[in-house]
N, C-alpha and C positions, 0 to 999 in steps of 0.2 A: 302902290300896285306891287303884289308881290314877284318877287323875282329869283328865279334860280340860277345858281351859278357854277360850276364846275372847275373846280383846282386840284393843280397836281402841279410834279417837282421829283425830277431828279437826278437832280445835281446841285451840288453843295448839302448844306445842312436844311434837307427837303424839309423835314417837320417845321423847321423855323422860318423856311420859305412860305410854308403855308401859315403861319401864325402872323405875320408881318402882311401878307396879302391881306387875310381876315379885319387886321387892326385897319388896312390905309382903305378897306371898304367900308367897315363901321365907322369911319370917321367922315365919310362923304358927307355933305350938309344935307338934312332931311332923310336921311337911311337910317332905319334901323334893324337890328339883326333879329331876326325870326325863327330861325331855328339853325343848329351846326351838327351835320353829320358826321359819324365816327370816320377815322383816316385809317385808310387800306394799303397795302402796301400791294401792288400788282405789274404785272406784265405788261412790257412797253408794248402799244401797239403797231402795228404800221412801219416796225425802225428797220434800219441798212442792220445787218446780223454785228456787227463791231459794236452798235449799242443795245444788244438785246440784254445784254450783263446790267444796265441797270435801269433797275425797279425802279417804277415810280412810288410816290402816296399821292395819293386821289385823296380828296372829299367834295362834298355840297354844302353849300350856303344857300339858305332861301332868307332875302330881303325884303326890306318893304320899303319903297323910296317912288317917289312918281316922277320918275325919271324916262323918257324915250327910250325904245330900246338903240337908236342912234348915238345918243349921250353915254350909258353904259356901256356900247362897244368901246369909245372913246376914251373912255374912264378907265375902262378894263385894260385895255391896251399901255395909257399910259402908266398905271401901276404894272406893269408886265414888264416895259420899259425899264422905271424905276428902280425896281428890286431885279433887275442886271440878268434882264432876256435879251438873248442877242437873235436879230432876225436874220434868216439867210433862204438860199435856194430850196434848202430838204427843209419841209415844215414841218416834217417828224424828228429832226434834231434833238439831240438834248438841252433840257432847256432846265431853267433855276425855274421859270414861273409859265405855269400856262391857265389863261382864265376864259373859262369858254362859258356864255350865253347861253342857257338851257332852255329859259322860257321867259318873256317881259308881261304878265299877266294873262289876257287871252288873242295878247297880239302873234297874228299871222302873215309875217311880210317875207320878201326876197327881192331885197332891194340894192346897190353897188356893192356886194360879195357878203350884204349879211341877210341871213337866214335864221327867222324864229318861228316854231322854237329851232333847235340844234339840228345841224341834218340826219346825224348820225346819233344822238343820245339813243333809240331804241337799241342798238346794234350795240353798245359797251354796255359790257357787264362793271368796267370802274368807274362809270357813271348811273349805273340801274343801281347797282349795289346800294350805295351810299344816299340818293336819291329814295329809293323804297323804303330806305331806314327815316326816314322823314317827312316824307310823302307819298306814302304806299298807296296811296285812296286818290292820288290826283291824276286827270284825264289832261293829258296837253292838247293842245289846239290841233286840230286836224286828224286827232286819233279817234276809237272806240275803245281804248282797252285802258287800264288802270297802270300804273306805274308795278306794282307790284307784280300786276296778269301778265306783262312785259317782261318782266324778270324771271317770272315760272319760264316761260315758253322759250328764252334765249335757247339756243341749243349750248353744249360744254362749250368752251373755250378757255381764253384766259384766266391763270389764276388770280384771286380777290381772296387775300389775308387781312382780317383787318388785324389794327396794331393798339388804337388809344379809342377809346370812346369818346375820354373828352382831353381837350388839347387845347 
């Protein structure tokens, strides 16, 4: 079932944070990688103004693994873990690794704090960006509009530079 996934980083050597995620999700048993969005380097959102100085890199990964979307929070979390996120009170902290669930096929749940698809993908532009670049044409669960028709209509905000196509 395909799956989308949202990564970003920064702090440490974010590129390499996102290439190390990349590997310990292709290497899940039965995943395989389906498509890898170009990496943006953007404006933190949501942060205390002491970390607005640092940028993240965003991309997307869309998989294909028939995994629950219960199991890949799971997963997500502990490769987040893993490659040395630390959790605390501010959830907009600076982080080495952040893996957000975008969409588990055309599953539609809200179930003990997890929500699919993402609550907020429409609303980031360093999630639409990178997302359109790969799946311009797909409708998520509970929308009418296309991924890309979402990204026209954002209004300005934050900046989205991209930096690598391919990484």
């Amino acid at each position: 079932m395909e799956t989308g996934l949202s990564l970003g980083s920064n702090l440490g050597d974010r590129l390499e944070n996102l290439r190390a995620a990349r590997a310990r999700l292709c290497a899940l048993p039965g995943v395989r990688l389906l498509a890898t969005a170009p990496v943006y380097e953007t404006e933190p959102v949501g942060v205390k103004a002491e970390f607005r100085h640092l940028a993240f890199l965003n991309t997307v990964l869309i998989l294909d693994g028939d995994w629950p979307p219960a199991e890949w929070r799971r997963v997500t979390a502990q490769i987040e873990d893993d490659l040395g996120r630390v959790r605390g009170a501010d959830k907009f902290a600076p982080r080495m690794l952040d893996l957000d669930l975008l969409y588990v096929g055309d599953h539609c749940l809200d179930e003990g704090g997890l929500i699919i698809p993402h609550p907020r993908w429409m609303l980031r532009r360093f999630v639409l960006q990178p997302l359109a670049d790969v799946r311009p044409d797909l409708v998520l669960p509970g929308n009418a509009r296309t991924v890309s028709q979402t990204l026209e209509d954002l209004p300005p905000g934050e900046a989205v530079r991209k930096i690598s196509t391919t990484w």
